[in-house]
C-alpha positions as CSV (number, residue, x, y, z in Angstrom):
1,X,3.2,-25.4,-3.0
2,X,-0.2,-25.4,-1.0
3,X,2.0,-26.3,2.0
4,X,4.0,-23.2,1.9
5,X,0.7,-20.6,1.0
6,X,-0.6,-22.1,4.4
7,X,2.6,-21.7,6.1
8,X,2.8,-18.6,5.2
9,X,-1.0,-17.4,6.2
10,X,-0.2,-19.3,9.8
11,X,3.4,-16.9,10.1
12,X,1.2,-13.8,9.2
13,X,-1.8,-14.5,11.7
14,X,1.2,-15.0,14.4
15,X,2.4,-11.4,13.3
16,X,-0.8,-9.8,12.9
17,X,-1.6,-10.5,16.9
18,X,1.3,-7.8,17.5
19,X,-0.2,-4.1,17.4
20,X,3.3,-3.2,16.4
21,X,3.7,-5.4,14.0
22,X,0.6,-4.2,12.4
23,X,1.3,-0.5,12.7
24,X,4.7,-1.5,10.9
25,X,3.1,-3.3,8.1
26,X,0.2,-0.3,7.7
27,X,3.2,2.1,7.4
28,X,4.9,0.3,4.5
29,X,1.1,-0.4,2.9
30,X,0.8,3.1,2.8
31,X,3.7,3.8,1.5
32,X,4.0,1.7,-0.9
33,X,0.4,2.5,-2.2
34,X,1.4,5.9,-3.0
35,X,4.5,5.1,-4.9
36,X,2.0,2.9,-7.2
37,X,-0.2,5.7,-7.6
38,X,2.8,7.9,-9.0
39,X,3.7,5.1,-11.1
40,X,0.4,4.2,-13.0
41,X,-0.4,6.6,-16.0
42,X,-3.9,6.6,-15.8
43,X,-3.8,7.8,-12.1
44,X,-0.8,10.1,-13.1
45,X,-3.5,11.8,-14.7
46,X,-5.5,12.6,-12.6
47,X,-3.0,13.9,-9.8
48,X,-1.6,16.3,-12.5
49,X,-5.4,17.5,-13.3
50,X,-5.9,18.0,-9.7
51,X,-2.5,19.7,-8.9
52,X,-3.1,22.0,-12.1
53,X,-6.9,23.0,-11.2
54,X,-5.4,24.0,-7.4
55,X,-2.7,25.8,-9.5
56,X,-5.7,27.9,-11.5
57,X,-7.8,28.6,-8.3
């Protein structure tokens, strides 16, 4: 198991010495940090307070 985590960390430090690679993976973290956002209830919340308040002003 600890033998492929390390492997693993190696593969990614060969990737990350590609600006395009990293561009690419900063692109899908983005993206998929805003579709968890929109998932979780608590910050659900607080988006539709937001959007409601701009909706007021």
């Amino acid at each position: 198991m600890l033998d492929a985590i390390l492997q693993v960390f190696v593969t990614v430090n060969g990737f990350a010495t590609s600006p395009f690679v990293l561009l690419v993976l900063a692109f899908i973290g983005a993206y998929l940090g805003s579709r968890v956002v929109e998932v979780i209830p608590f910050t659900r919340r607080i988006i539709e307070r937001r959007e409601a308040q701009a909706e007021q002003k």
